[in-house]
N, C-alpha and C positions, 0 to 999 in steps of 0.2 A: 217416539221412544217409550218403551213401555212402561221402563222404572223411573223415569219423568212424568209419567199419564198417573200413574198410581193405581193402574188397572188390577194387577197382581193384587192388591189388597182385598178384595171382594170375590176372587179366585180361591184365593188361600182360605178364605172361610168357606167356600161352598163345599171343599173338598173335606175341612175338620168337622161341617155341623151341618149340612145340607147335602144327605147320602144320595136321591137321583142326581145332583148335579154333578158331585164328586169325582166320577170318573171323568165328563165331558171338560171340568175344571180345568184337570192335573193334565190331561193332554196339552190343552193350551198354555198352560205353564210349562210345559216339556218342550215344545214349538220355542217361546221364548226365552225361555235357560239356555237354547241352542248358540247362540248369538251375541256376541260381546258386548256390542252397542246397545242392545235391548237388558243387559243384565248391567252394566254398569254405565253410566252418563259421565262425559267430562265435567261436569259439575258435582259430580260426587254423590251422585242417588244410584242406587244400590236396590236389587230384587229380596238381596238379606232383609234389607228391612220393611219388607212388605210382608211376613206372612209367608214366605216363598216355602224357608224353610221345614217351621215348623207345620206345615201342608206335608210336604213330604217325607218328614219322619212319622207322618200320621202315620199316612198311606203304607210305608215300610211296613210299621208293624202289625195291621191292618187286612192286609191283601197278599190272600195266596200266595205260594212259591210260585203255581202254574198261570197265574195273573200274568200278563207283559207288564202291567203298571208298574209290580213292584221293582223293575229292573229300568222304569223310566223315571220313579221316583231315586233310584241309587241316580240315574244322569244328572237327574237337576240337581242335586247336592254335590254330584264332581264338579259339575260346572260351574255354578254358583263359589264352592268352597278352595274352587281351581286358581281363583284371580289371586295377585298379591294382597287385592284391597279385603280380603277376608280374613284379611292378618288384622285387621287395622282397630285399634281399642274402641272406635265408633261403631263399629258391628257388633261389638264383645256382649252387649247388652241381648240382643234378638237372636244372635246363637247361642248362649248362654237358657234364654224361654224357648228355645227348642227345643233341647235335651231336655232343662227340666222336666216340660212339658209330656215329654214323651222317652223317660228314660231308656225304655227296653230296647229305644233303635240302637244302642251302644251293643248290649249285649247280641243283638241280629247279626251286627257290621263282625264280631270279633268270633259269632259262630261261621259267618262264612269265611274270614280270613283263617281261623281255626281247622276248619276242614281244610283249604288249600296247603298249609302247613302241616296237615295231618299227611297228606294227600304224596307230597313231596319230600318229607323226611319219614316216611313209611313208618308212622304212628297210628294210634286206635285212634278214628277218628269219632268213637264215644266219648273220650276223656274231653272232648272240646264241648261237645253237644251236652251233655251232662251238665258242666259248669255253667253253658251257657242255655240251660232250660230247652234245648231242640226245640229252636223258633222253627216254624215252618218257612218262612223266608231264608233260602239262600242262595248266593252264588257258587258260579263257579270259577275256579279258578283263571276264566280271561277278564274277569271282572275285579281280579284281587288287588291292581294298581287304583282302580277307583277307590276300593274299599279302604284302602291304605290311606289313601289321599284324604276323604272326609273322616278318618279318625284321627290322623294327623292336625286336621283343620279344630276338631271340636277341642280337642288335646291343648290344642296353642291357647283356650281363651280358659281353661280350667290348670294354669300352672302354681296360682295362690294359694289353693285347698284343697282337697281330694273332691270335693264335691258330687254331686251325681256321676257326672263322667267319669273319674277313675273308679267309683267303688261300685258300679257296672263292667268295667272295664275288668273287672278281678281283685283289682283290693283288697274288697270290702270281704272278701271269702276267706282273706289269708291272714289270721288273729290268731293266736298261740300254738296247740297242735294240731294244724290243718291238716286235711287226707292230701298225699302227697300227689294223687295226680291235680288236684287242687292250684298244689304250687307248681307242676308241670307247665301244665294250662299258659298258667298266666305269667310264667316266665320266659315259655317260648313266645307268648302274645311281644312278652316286652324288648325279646333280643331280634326278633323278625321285624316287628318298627325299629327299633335300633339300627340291624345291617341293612335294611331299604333305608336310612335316612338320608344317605349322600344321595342315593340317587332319586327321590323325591327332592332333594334340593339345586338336583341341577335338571330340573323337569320343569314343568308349566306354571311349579309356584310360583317361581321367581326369586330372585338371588337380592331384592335391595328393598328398602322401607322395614317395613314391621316384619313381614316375613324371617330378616337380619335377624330381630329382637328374639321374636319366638321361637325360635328353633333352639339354639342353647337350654331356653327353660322347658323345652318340651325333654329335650336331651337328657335332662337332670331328671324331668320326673320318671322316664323313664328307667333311669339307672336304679332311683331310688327303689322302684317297685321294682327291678331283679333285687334289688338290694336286701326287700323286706322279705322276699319268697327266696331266697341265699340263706337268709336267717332264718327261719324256721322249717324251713323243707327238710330232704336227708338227704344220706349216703344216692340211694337211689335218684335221687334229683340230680346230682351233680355226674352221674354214668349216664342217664337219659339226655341231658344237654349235651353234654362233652360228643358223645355220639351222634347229637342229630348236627352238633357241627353248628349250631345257631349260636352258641354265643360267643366262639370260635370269630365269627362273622361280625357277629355286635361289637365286638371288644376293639377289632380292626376300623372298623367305617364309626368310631367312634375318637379312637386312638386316645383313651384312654384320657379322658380329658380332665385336665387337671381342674379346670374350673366348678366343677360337681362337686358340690358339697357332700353327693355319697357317695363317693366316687372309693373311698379309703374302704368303706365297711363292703363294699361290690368285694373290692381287689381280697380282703383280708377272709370272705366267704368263700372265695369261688379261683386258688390261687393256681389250679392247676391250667386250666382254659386260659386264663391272662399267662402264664407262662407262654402256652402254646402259641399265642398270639403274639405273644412280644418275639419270640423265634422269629416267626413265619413274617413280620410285618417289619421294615424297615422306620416306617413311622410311627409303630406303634413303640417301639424300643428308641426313640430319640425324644418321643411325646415324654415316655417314664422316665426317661435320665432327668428331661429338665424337671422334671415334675417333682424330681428329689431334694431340689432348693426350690421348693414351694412353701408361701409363707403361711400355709394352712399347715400344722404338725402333724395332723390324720393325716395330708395327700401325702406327704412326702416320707412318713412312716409306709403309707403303705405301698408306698411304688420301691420302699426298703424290701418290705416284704417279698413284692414279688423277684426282686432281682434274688434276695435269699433262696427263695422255693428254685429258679430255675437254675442258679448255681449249682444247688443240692441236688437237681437229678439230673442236669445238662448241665456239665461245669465246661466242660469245652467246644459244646457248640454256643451257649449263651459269650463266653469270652470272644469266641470266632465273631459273631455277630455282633456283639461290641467294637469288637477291632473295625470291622469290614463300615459297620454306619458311621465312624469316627467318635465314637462319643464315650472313649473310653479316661480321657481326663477329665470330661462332663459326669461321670457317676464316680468316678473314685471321687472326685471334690465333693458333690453331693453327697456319700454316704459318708465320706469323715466329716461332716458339717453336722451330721445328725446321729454321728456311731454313738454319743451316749443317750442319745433321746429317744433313740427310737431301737427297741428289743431286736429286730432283724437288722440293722444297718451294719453291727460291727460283723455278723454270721456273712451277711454280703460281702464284705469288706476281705473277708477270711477264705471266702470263695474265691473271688481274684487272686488274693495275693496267692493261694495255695499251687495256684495256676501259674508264677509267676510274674516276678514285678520288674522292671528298668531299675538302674540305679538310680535314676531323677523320680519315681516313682516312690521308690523306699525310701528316698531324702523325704520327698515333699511330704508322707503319710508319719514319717516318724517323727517329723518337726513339730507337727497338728496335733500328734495324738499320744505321743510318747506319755507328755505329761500327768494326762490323764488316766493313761494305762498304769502307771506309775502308783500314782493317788489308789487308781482301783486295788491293786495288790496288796498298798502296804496297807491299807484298811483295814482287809483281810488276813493280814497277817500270811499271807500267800498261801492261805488253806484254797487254793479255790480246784475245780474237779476238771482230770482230762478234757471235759467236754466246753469247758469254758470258753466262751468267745475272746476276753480280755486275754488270759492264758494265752490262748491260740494265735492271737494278731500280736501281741509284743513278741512273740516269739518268730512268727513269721517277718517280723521286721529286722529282728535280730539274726533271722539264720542268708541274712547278705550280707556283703563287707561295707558298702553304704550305708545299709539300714542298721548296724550296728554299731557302726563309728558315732552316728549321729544317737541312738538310745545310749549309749555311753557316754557321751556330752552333755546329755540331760539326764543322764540318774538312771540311767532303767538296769544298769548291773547289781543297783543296789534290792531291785524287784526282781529279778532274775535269781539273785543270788536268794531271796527268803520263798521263791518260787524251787528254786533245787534244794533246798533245805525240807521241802516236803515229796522227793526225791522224783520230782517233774523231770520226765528225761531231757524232751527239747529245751528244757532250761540250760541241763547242764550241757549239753551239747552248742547252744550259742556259748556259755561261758568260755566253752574249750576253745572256741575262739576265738574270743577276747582277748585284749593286754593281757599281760599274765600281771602286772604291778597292780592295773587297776580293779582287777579281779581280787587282789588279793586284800587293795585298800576295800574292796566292798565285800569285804570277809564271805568270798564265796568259798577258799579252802574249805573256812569252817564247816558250812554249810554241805561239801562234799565229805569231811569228817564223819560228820551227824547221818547220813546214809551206808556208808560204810559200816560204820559203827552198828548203827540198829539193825538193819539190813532186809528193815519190813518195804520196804518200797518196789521190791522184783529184782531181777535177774539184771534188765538194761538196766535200771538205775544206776546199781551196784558198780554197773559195770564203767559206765559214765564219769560217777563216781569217783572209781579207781585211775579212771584216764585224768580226769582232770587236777587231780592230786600230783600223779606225773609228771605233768606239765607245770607245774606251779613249782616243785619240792624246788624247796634253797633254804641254805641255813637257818635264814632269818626267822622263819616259820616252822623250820622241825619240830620242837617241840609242839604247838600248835598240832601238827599232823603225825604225829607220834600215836597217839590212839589208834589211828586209820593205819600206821607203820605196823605196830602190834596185833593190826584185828588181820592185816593181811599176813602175819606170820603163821596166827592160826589157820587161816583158811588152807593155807601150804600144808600144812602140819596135819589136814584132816584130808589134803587132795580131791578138795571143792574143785568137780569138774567147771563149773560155772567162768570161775575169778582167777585160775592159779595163773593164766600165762600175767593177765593186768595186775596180779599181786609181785607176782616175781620184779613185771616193769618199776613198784613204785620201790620196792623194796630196793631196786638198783639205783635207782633215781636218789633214793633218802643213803644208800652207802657212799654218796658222797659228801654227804657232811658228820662232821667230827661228832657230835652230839649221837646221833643215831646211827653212825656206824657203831660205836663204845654201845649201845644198846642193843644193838642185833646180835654183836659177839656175846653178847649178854644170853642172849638167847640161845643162843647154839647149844647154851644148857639142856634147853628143852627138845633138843637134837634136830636143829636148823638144818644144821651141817651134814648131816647123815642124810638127811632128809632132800637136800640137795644133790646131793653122792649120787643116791638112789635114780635120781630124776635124770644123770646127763644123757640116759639114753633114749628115753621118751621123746615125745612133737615138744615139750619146753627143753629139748637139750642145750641150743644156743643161750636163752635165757638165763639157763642155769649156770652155763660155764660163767657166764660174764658175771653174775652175781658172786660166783664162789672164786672169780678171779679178784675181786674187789675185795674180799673176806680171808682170801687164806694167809695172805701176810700176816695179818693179826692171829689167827687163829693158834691156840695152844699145841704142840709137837703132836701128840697125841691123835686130834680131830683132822689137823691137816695130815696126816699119815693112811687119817683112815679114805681119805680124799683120795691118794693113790692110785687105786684100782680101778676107780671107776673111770681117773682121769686119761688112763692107760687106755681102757676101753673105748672113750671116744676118740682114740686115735686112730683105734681101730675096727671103728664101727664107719661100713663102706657106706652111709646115707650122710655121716657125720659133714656137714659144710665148712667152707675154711673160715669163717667166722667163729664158729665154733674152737675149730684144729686149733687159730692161732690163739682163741683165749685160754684155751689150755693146755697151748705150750708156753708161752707166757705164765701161766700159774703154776707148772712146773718147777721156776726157777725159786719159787717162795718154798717147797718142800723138802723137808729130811730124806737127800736119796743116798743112805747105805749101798756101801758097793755091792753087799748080794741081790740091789734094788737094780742095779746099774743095767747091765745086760738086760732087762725087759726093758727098761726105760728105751735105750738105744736103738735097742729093736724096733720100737714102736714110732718112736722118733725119725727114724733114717727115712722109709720109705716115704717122705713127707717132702723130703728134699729134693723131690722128683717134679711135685706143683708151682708155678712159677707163685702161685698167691699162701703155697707156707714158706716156702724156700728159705725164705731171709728169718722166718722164727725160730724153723728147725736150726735153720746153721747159728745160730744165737745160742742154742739153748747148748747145742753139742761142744761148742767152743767154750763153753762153762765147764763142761764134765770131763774128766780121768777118764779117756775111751781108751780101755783095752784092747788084744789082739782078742779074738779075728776080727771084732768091729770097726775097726780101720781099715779095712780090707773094703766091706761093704759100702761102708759109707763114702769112701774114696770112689766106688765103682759107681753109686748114685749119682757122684757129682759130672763123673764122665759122660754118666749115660745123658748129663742137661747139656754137658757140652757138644754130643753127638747129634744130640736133636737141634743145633744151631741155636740155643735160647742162651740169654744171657745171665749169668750169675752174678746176685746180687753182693755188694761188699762183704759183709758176713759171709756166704762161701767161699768166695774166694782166699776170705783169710784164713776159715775153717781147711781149706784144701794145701794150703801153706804149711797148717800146722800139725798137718797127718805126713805131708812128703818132709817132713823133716827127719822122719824116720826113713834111713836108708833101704831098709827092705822093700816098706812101699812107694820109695821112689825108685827104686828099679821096679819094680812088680809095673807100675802103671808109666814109664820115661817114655815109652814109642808112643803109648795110645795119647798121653795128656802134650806128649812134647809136641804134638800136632795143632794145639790148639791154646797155646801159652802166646803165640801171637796178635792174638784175638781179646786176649785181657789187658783193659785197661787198671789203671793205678798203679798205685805202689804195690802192690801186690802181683800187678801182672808182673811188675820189673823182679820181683822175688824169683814168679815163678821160672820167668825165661832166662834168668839167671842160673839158676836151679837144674834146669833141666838142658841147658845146653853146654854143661862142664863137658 
């Protein structure tokens, strides 16, 4: 056996220091590197520690590209460095005075793997050669698993220090502002060992002993060196990678391993490529979820970050492939475990949830974080800006009915409410639907006052604002929201396209309490009332009528007279809705109508009793009034014409039709046409009429 004989020792020198033997040496030692049992003894002797090596990183850098030697000296280092036992800390010593000894084979091994990476990601295969000094020694790319293989090997025994090996390797090139093919170089060097690492580890190194150990630390140092060339490279560094697709590769056959200590400043340099990867890689997006309850703060800030980055430009394919690898309560718990520690967790957090949450979702994040969200606002006194993370996730908690119920159990209306207070729309839009009590206990009216009032916050504020006011007004608080009562009087008053129909809403809402009704009539001073008049026939008609049906009872003889005309006209304006029709036949009965008033009123009146949905207002309102001749005529012939159409009339007509046939002319005028249809009414009223009509 030959690494039993100790022959290889006296080989190994002829070849470093005795130039005729040199060549005849390295052959023989090529013969027995061929060979397993010649290269390594069950007893543990090894051709490593003969000399074997550092023999053939001579020769490497030593002898021609056109030599065969130099491609027998690349065998005997694959072969020798091929065993698992070249993992093994017993060797670490005599590979360790190989390289030293002969540093430049680092840079030979990584111009020929450089070229084959140039070669295959259709790169200038100068940027390699350049860096790496155009050794004349190279291969070619069928040779580039060797090559891989004893860089890989020298790699495993230099994981302590940067030592010879990496700062040959490129390192040592990459120190404050490097020329960027510089960092090219040797960033593609570290992501092409990186994506070949799997499959060097299920190849002829072997999968158990020390081989286990070294691979992780070779793993790290690798990262760390994209890590250091991430950091000082540029823009153009990160569109050269991203296109040749190598780190792309690295990120996946690495799967983002939480255990690298540089694993956080990789992710937080280079966060577009890791997005990519986390899409495309089902392990690579289950690696980063768990990575996000990592007790390292950098790993799991920055596996925050990347899930932030691929939210913000894939929000619904990243949520898709959340869903699809299951590991979507695995990163919501993660990133609310660290949304205050870490600057992208809660922007992640807000990505999700934007996307939608479950209701067991919005319980479980509101229970974790409310608090905190809480604490953050009232800090700030809820100055904080549209773009706010904190802003953005209490609100998107609040805009569910789970995730609201529960921020309302723990306080968050009271950060909501000093959030719309700085006329945050989604603030006030969760408030709107909220308790209206406990809204009110956390002085959000106020809060919607203070917008109103100022009316520096925009259009939707205002308008928000307006709505939530609406919904709140009750007595208890008038006064309170009387400012906001007032400031929408004006807006009326100036025919603010923006706010007039949600003015007109609050203004209706507030004439129901006795305090700010007596204040609005107050105003009509300032010609409310007219101003309303004006409006019944515009897009706020309904509005209007209802407001001025709520007002004209109080309103002075005068104002409600001047009410009249207009109220006439939405009688008989053909767009006018019976919402409308009946609030201002109903408001009707509050006015001064003089008999020279009468005849238009009636007029306007009648054709109404034709609608099954005024019917019963009209015939109310006409059963109040002194109808003269001919309009008992008409309006008798209306009520027929509902009888002919087989519709039924409502008590009120009926008794209205009672009390026009008591006039004998028009109960002959209409006795054959109505006597026909006096069977068909029910009440006391039918029994009037069929009484009536059948003398």
């Amino acid at each position: 056996m030959a690494a039993q004989s100790g022959i290889a020792i006296p080989l190994s020198s002829f070849v470093t220091s005795n130039p005729p033997l040199a060549r005849q040496a390295l052959e023989v030692l090529h013969a027995m590197c061929r060979h397993k049992i010649a290269r390594v003894t069950p007893s543990g002797h090894s051709l490593i520690n003969q000399g074997v090596l550092k023999a053939a990183c001579y020769a490497l850098t030593s002898f021609p590209k056109s030599d065969a030697l130099a491609l027998k000296s690349l065998e005997i280092l694959s072969e020798c460095l091929g065993d698992k036992e070249a993992y093994s800390d017993a060797n670490s010593a005599a590979i360790i005075e190989a390289v030293n000894h002969e540093p430049n084979i680092v840079r030979v091994l990584c111009a020929s793997l450089g070229l084959s990476i140039a070669r295959s990601m259709n790169m200038d295969p100068d940027i390699f050669l350049d860096v790496y000094s155009k050794w004349k020694t190279q291969f070619n790319d069928e040779h580039s698993e060797m090559v891989r293989k004893v860089l890989f090997a020298f790699a495993a025994h230099y994981t302590r220090d940067d030592g010879v090996f990496w700062t040959n390797f490129g390192y040592g090139d990459i120190e404050g502002e490097t020329p960027s093919e510089n960092v090219v170089v040797v960033s593609a060097m570290c992501c092409d060992m990186l994506s070949e690492m799997e499959g060097m580890e299920e190849g002829n190194l072997g999968e158990e002993g020390e081989f286990a150990k070294k691979a992780p630390l070779v793993k790290n140092k690798l990262l760390a060196g994209l890590a250091k060339c991430l950091k000082n490279g540029t823009v153009e560094l990160e569109d050269t990678i991203v296109n040749y697709e190598l780190f792309d590769k690295a990120v996946n056959a690495t799967a983002l391993d939480p255990g690298s200590p540089m694993i956080s400043e990789l992710l937080e340099n280079y966060s577009n490529a890791c997005v990519k990867a986390l899409l495309q890689s089902e392990d690579c997006l289950k690696a980063t979820s768990t990575m996000l309850s990592h007790s390292d703060a950098r790993a799991s800030s920055a596996a925050a970050n990347i899930f932030a980055a691929a939210l913000g430009v894939k929000a619904k394919q990243t949520v898709g492939a959340v869903q699809k690898a299951g590991v979507r309560e695995t990163v919501m718990k993660g990133l609310s475990e660290i949304a205050f520690s870490s600057s992208k967790a809660l922007a992640a957090l807000n990505g999700l949830a934007a996307m939608g949450l479950s209701d067991y979702e919005a319980t479980t994040l509101s229970v974790s974080l409310t608090t905190s969200l809480v604490n953050e606002v009232v800090a700030k006194e809820g100055d904080l800006s549209d773009d706010d993370e904190v802003y953005k996730l209490l609100c998107l908690l609040s805009s569910s009915k789970a995730g609201l119920k529960t921020v309302t159990s723990l306080g968050g209306l009271v950060a909501l409410s000093l959030l719309a207070s700085k006329g945050k729309v989604s603030a006030l839009q969760c408030l709107l639907a909220a308790d209206a009590s406990q809204v009110i206990e956390s002085e959000g009216h106020l809060s919607a006052v203070n917008v109103v009032c100022n009316r520096s916050d925009g259009v939707e504020a205002v308008r928000f604002a307006l709505r939530l006011l609406t919904s709140l007004f009750a007595p208890a608080i008038s006064d309170d929201c009387w400012p906001a009562v007032d400031k929408s009087v004006e807006l009326i008053l100036s025919s603010d396209p923006d706010h007039v129909c949600d003015c007109l809403k609050l203004l209706i809402a507030s004439a129901h309490s006795v305090s700010s009704k007596k204040k609005l009539l107050e105003s009509n001073e300032s010609g409310l009332g007219a101003k309303l008049s004006s409006m019944l026939l515009g897009e706020t008609s309904a509005l209007s009528v209802e407001l001025l049906t709520a007002l004209v009872p109080h309103l002075p003889v005068e104002s409600a007279s001047s009410c009249l005309t207009n109220f006439l006209s939405v009688l008989t304006f053909p767009t006018a809705g019976p919402d409308s029709t009946n609030s201002v036949l109903t408001s009707l009965h509050h006015l001064p109508l003089t008999a020279d008033l009468l005849p238009s009123v009636i007029a306007s009146v009648t054709p109404h009793l034709k609608s099954p949905a005024t019917i019963s207002s009209a015939s109310f309102l006409l059963l109040n009034l002194e109808i003269p001749q001919p309009s008992t005529s008409s309006i008798a012939e209306c009520l027929l014409a509902v009888l002919e159409a087989k519709q039924t009339l409502t008590d009120d007509a009926v008794t209205l039709l009672c009390k026009l046939t008591r006039d004998e002319e028009i109960k002959n005028q209409f006795r054959e046409q109505i006597g026909g249809f006096v069977e068909g009414i029910e009440g006391r009223g039918g029994d009037i009429l069929r009484g009536r009509f059948k003398e």
